[in-house]
C-alpha positions in Angstrom: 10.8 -4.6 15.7 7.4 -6.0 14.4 5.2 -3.5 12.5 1.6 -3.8 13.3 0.2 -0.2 11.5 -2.9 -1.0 10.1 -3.4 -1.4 6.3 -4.8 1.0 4.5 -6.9 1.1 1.0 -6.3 4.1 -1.3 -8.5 5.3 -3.9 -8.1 8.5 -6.3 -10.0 10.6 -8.1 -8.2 11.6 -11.2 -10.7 14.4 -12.2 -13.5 15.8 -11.0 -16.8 14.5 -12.3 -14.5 10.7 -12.4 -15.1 8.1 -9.9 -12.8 7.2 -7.2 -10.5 3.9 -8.4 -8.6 2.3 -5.9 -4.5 2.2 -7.0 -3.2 0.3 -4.1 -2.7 -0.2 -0.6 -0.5 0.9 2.3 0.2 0.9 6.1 0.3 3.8 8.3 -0.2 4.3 11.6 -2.9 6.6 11.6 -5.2 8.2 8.9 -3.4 11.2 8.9 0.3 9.8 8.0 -2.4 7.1 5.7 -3.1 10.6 3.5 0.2 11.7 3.8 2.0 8.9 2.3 -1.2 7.9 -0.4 -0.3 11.6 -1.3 3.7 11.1 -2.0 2.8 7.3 -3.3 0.1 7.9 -5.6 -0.1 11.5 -6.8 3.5 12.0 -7.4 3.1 13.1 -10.4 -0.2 15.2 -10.2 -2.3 11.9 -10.9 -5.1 13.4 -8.6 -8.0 15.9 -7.2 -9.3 13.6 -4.6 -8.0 10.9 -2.1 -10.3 8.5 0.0 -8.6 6.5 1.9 -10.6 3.3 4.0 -8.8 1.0 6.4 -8.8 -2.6 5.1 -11.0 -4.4 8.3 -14.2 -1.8 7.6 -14.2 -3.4 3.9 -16.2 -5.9 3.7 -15.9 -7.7 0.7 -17.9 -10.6 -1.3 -15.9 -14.4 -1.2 -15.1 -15.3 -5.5 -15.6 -18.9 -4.4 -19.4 -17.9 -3.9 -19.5 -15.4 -7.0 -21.8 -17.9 -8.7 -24.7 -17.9 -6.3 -24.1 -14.4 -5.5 -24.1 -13.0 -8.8 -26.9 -15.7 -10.3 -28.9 -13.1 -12.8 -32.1 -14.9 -10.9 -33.7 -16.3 -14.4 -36.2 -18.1 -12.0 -37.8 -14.3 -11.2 -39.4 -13.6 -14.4 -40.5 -10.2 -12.9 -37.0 -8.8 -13.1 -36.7 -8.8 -17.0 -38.5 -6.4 -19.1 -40.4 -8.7 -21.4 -42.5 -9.6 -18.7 -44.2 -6.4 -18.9 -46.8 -5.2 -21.6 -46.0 -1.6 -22.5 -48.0 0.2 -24.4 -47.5 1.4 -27.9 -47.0 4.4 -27.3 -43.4 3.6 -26.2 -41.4 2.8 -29.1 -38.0 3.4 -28.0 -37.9 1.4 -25.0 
């Protein structure tokens, strides 16, 4: 028999205050047996205070072929680096 649950993508919170890191994926067939199992998979060992969990197809995610013209720091826009501005002296630690 073919399984065809969705995948899911898990992220946990190790502490509170921390951001969410995603450890892994899984398939489940609904969110609730999703949290269920991210729970026994990835917080056996009291890893966690908070689980997010996000089904792979409403992730949307950048291609690393393009990660050059997507991530180009834009040198040609002046605008976007501070020494374009004149700042007073007044502001010495800046």
């Amino acid at each position: 028999m073919e399984n065809n649950w969705p995948l899911w993508e898990i992220f946990i919170r190790s502490k509170n205050g921390l951001s969410h890191k995603h450890v892994g994926s899984l398939h489940a067939s609904d969110e609730e047996m999703a949290m269920q199992n991210a729970r026994d998979v990835y917080t056996r060992r009291s890893e966690g205070v908070s689980i997010w969990l996000v089904e792979s197809k409403h992730i949307t995610a950048s291609n690393p072929d393009n990660g050059d013209s997507m991530f180009d720091p834009a040198n040609d826009k002046v605008y976007r680096h501070p020494t374009f501005y004149d700042l007073p002296e007044e502001l010495k630690h800046i």
